[in-house]
N, C-alpha and C positions, 0 to 999 in steps of 0.2 A: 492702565496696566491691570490684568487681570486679578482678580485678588486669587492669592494663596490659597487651597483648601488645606484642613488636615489630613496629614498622610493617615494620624492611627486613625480618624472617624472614616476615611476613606478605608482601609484596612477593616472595620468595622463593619460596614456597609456592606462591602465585598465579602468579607464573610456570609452574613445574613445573605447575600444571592448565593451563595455557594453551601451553606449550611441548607437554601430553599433545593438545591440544587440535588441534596442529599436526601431531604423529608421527602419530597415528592416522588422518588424512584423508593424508600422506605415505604411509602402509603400504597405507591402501586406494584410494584414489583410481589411484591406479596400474593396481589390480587391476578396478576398476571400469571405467575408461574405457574400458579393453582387451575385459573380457568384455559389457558393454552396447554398446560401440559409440557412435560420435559423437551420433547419432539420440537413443536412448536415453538418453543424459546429456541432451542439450539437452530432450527430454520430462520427466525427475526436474527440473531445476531450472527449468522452466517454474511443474510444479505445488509445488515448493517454495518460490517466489516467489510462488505467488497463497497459501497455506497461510498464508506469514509475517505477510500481512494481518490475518490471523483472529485468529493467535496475540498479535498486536498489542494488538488491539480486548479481547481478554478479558485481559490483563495491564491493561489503560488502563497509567497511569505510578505506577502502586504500588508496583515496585520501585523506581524512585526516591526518593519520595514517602517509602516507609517503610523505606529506610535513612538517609535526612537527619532524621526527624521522630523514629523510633526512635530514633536514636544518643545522642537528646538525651535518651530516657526509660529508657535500658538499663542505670543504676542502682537502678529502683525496677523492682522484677520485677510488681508489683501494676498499677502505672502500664502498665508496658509490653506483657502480657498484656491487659488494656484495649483498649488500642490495635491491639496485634495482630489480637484479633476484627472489632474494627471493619472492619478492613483484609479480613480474610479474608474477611469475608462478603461485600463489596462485590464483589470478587476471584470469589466465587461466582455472583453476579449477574450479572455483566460477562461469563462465561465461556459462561453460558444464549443470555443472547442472539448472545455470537459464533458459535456451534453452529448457531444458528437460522436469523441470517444467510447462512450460509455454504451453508445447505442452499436455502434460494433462489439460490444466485447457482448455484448447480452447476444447478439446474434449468431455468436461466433464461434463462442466457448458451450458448451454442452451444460456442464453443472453450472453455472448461472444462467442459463437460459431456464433451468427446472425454478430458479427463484425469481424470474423476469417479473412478474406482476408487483410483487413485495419492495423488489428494488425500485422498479420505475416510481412507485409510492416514495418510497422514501429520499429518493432521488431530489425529490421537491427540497431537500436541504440545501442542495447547491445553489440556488437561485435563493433562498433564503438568507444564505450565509453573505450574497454577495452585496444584497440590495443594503442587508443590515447594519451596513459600516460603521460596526460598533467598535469600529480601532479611534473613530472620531470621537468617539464620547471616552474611551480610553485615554485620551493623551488631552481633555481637556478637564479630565476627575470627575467626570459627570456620574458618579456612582451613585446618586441618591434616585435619580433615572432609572438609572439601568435596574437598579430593585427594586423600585416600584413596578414600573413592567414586567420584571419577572414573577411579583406576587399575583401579579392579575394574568398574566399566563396559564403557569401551574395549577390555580385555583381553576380557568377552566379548562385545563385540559383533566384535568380530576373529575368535572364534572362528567365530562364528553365518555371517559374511558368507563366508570361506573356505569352510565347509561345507556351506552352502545359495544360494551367488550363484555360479553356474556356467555360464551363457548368456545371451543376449540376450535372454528368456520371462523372464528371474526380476528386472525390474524392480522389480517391484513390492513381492517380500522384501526387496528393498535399501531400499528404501520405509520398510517394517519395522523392519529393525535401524536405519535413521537414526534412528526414534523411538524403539527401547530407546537407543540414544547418546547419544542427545541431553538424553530425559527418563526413562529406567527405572527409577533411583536416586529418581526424586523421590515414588517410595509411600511408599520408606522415611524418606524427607527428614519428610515428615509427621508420621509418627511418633517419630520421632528428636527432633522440635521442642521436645516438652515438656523437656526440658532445660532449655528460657528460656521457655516458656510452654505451656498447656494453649488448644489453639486447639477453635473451637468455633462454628458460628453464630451469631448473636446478631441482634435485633430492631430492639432499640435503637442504632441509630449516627446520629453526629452528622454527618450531610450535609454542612448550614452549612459545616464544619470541614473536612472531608477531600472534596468534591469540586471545588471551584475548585482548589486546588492539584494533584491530581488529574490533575483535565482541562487544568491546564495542561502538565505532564508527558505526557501522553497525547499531545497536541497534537503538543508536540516530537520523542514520538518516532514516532509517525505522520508526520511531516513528513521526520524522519530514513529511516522505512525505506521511504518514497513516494522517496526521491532515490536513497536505495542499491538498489534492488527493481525501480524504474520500468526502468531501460535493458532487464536480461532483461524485462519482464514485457513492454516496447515490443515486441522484440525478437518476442518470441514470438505476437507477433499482428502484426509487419509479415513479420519472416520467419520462415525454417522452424526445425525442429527441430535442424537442423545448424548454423545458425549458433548459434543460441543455445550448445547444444555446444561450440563451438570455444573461445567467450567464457566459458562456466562453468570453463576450466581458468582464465584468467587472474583470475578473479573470487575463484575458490576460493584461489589464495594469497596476493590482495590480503586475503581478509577472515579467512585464517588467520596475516597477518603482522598483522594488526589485534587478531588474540586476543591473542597473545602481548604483545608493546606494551604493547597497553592495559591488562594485568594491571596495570603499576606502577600507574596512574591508580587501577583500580578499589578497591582494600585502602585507599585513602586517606582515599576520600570520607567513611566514617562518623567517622573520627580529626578531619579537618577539619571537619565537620559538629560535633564535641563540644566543638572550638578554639574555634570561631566561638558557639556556646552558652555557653559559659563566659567569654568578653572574656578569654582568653589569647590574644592576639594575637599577641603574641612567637613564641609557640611556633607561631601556625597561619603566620607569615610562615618562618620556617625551615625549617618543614614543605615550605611548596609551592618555595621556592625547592632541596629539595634532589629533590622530586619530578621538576619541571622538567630539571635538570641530571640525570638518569639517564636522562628518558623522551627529552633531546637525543642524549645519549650513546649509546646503545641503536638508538633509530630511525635515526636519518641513515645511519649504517654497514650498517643492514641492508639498506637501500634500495638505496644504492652496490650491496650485494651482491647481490641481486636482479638490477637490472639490466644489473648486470656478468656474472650466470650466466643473463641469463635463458632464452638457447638449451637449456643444459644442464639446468638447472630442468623447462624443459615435458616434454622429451624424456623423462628420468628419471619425472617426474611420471604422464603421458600418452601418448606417443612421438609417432609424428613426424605420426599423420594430426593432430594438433594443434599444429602448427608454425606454423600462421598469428594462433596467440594472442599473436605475440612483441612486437609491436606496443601491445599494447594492456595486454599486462603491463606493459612499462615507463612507460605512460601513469598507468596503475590504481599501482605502486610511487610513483611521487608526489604522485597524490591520497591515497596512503595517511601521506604524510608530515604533509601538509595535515589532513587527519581528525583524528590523533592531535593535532596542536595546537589542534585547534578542540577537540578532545574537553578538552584540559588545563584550556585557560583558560574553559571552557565548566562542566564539570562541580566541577573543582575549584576554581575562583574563583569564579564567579559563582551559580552554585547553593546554596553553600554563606553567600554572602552574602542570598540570597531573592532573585537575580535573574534568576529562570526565566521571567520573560516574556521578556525582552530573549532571552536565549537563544531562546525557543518562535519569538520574531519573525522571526531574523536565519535558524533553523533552516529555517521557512515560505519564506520568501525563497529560500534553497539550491535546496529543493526544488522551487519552482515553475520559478528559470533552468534546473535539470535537466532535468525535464518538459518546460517550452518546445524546449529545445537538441534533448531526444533526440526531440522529432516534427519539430524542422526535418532533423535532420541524421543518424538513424538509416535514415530511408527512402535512402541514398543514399551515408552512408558506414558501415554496419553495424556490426561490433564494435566497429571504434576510431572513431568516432563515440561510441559508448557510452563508450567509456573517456572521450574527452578531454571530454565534456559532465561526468562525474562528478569528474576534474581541476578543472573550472573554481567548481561548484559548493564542493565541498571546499575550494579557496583563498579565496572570499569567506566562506564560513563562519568560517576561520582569521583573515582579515584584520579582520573587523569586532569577533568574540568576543577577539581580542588586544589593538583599541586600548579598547575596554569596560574586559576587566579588570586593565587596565593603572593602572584608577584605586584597585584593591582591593591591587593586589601588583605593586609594581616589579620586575623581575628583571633584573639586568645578564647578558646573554652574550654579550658581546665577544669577552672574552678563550676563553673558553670555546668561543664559535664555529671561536675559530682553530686551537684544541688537536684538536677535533674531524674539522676541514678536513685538517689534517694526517694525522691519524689514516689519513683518506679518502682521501687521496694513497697511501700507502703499503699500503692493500688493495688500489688498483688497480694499483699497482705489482708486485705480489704476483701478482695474475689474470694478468696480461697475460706475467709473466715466468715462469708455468706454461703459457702458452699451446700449449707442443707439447705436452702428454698431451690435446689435443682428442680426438684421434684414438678415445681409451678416455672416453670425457666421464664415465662413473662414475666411473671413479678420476680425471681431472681434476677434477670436482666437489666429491668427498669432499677431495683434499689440497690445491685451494684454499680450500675452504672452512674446513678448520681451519687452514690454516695464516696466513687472513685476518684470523681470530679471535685467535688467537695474539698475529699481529703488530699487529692495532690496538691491545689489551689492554696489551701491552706501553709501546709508543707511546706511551697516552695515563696510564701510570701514570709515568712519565717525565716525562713534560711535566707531572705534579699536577694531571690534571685531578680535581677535587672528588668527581664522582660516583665514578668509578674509586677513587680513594683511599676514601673513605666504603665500599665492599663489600670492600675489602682490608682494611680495620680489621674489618668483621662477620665476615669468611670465619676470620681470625687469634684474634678471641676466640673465635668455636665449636669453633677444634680448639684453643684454649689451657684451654676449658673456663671463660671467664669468663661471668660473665651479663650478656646485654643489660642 
């Protein structure tokens, strides 16, 4: 039998790819904005937004799909090599026709044909995403993997981007290295696989079986990156290159405080998935109630801090010709609160019970008030328009997928709530009583920010908040040398 890993060291781990996940776009993005210019950004994340479409379509919802369905087969290696082909091949097919797709729309449509070079570049993500089937190291907790090749990624596409992205002409390299960043590791991922299985085409798969669930999956997250994707994508065909631009700073660290986040969620799902497989119930209700209370603890604070720096955040990030993102940061910081709960009780509740339609439904729904909001209201209030339609989306998402899976896993946070509010009082207390180093906003940024962290940490290990206590008990056996 396989042995057990730790959920928190796995949660740990994943952070660190998700926290690398956030330095690296911190390290570059900076460098980026500066040397392409407003223009230029708002063109990369026009044709990065119509790309993600594609990459969509040839994934369908197989990574989903086969870390929930795998988790349950990941003791029989025979079983689950089976199943893996099956998956792979499908995986292959789905990726044929996104290719194919994609080369009609470029030739068809007028404003993406103006960005055809930049897309075809980055394009290269589809065929990265598919070989990478990093759902198989998902669903067997191989996170100590997956982050080591992400530090040796990052590390060189840091290098590549410093040494070859040097004017406003080298778009399109940046193009590039987005693609070694993002999928470069995943040739080797391929290979590396056989570990837990020998992947291979296969003739024979059972449709029946694996495409309703599939396409329900698919469904969901088409309808998820249609509501996340729609504003730039609006955006970029109601206005120009520049606004889009302004809006991709504050985009960019809504959906890199979303990486980070949503680590805790992600490391779960296949543990839960094997809870929910086995009628340990016990163990899958403790499970999510301490999931809950870290992804509480974690999120709400970051936000606070966001939008308590988020002058100094853009400036540092971008500088100042993107000043006018500050708006719509702090819009996008709350729908990012909203996301992450929908994503909880979305992925980890209700998925894990097989209630992905309900999900697919509520998610369809999101998207389409999105869609609606941003053509009434992008022609006329442009970037924050885009944000607060993305706000609005996200909280119904949250409100419906919370009273659903309220019937699967009670969670009291009351008290919990209050430890955390507190917490939140005393960061802003913190910000505002460093308030005269503005003047140097780097070093005001850096010693309020650790010293936010500090003092909420503190705060909430005082007051017994549950999550805080539970990683003081992990952080205490790994240097006592106990074993999880």
């Amino acid at each position: 039998m396989q042995k057990v890993k730790s959920l928190k060291l796995n949660m740990v781990l994943n952070a660190i790819k998700g926290l690398l996940g956030i330095i690296f776009p911190l390290i570059t993005f900076p460098y980026v904005t500066r040397v392409l210019g407003v223009d230029n950004v708002g063109k990369f994340n026009f044709s990065y937004s119509v790309v993600s479409y594609f990459v969509l379509f040839a994934t369908l919802g197989i990574k989903t799909y086969g870390v929930r369905e795998g988790a349950r087969l990941r003791e029989s290696k025979e079983q689950f090599t089976a199943f893996a082909n099956e998956i792979f091949s499908i995986n292959i097919y789905s990726t044929i026709a996104s290719y194919l797709l994609l080369a009609v729309i470029i030739f068809t449509v007028p404003k993406v044909q103006a960005y055809y070079l930049t897309i075809f570049i980055l394009s290269g993500q589809i065929l990265f995403s598919t070989i990478g089937v990093e759902w198989i190291y998902t669903v067997y907790e191989d996170y100590l993997y997956i982050t080591l090749r992400g530090i040796f990624i990052y590390i060189a596409s840091l290098v590549m981007l410093i040494a070859f992205v040097r004017d406003q002409n080298d778009i399109n390299i940046y193009a590039f290295i987005t693609v070694i960043a993002n999928g470069g590791a995943n040739i080797y991922n391929f290979f590396y696989a056989k570990k837990y299985c020998k992947l291979k085409l296969v003739r024979k798969i059972d449709l029946k079986l694996h495409i309703p669930p599939i396409m329900t999956f698919f469904a969901t997250s088409l309808a998820i990156t249609v509501y996340t994707n729609s504003d730039i994508t609006i955006l970029g065909f109601l206005w120009d290159d520049n606004v889009v631009g302004i809006y991709s700073v504050s985009c960019k660290i809504y959906n890199t405080l979303k990486i980070l986040l949503s680590s805790v969620i992600i490391v779960s799902i296949p543990r839960l998935s094997n809870y929910v497989g086995k009628h340990e119930m016990k163990k899958y209700e403790n499970t999510i109630a301490d999931i809950y209370y870290t992804l509480l603890t974690v999120t709400i604070p970051a936000v606070v801090g966001i939008i308590l720096l988020r002058k100094e955040i853009i400036l540092i990030i971008s500088g100042e010709a993107y000043l006018e993102s500050t708006v719509s940061l702090i819009l996008l910081s709350i729908a990012a609160l909203f996301s992450l709960g929908a994503w909880f009780w979305g992925q980890c509740v209700l998925v894990p019970q097989n209630k992905e339609k309900f999900v697919f439904k509520i998610t369809v729904w999101s998207a389409l008030i999105n869609i609606i909001l941003n053509i009434l209201f992008i022609p006329c209030g442009k970037e924050i328009a885009a944000a607060f339609t993305t706000v609005i989306a996200e909280l119904f998402a949250f409100i419906t997928q919370y009273y659903e899976g309220r019937k699967y896993a009670v969670i009291e946070i009351g008290k919990l709530g209050l430890k955390i509010g507190i917490g939140c009082i005393f960061i802003t207390i913190i910000v505002l009583t460093l308030g005269f180093l503005k003047e140097h906003f780097i070093v005001f940024t850096i010693i309020a920010s650790c010293s936010a962290i500090v003092g909420y940490g503190l705060v909430e290990i005082l007051l017994q908040n549950p999550a805080s206590t539970s990683i003081m008990n992990i952080i205490k056996k790994k240097f006592c040398g106990e074993k999880q």
